[in-house]
N, C-alpha and C positions, 0 to 999 in steps of 0.2 A: 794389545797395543798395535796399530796401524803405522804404517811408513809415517803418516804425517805428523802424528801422537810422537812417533821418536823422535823423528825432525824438532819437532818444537824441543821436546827435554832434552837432545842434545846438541843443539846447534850446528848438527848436521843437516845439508840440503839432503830434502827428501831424493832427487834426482840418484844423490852418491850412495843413499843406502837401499833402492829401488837396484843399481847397476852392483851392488852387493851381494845381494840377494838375487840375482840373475847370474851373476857370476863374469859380471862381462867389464870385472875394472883390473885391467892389466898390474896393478900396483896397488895395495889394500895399503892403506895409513893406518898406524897399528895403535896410535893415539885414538882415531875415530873408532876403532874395534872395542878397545880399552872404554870409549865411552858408553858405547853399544852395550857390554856386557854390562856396564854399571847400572844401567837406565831401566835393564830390563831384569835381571837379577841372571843371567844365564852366566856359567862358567864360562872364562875367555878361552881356553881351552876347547872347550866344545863349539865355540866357535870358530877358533881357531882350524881344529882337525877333524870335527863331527866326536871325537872323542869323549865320554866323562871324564873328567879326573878322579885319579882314587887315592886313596888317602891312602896314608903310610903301611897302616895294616892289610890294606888291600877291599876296603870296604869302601863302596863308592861315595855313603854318607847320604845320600838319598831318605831312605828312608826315615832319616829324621825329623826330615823337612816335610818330604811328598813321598807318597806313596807312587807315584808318575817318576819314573828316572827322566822321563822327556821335560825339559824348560817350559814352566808354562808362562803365558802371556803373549806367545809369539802369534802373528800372523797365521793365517792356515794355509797362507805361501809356502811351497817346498824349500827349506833350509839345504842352503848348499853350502858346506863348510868351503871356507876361502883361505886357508891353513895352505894349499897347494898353487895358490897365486903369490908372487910375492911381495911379500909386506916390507911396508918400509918405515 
């Protein structure tokens, strides 16, 4: 899925998830992150902090799903978690 592809499924301008993904938006809206993760199926979490989340036993749950612990469907833009910007 391409900036423009999200744009469209979540009504975000491509502009603010392009400055996402650069890392270059002083204040992430953590609603637009929330839609982001939906769109794309990637844990909020891991976009949040670059983290997986892992399940209570400690099993990341992964392997369930994919054999890839990495989110697929992304861009082949380098993912900068935005977890250390602040969100609001």
């Amino acid at each position: 899925m391409d900036q423009r592809e999200l744009a469209s499924v979540t009504g975000i301008a491509r502009n603010t998830i392009s400055n996402y993904e650069l890392g270059t938006t002083a204040r992430v809206k953590r609603p637009y992150v929330a839609q982001i993760a939906l769109a794309t199926g990637v844990p909020l979490e891991w976009i949040l902090t670059g983290d997986m989340p892992q399940a209570p036993d400690g099993d990341d749950g992964c392997a369930a799903r994919d054999s890839n612990p990495e989110p697929a469907g992304l861009s082949a833009a380098p993912v900068i978690p935005i977890g250390r910007k602040q969100v609001a």
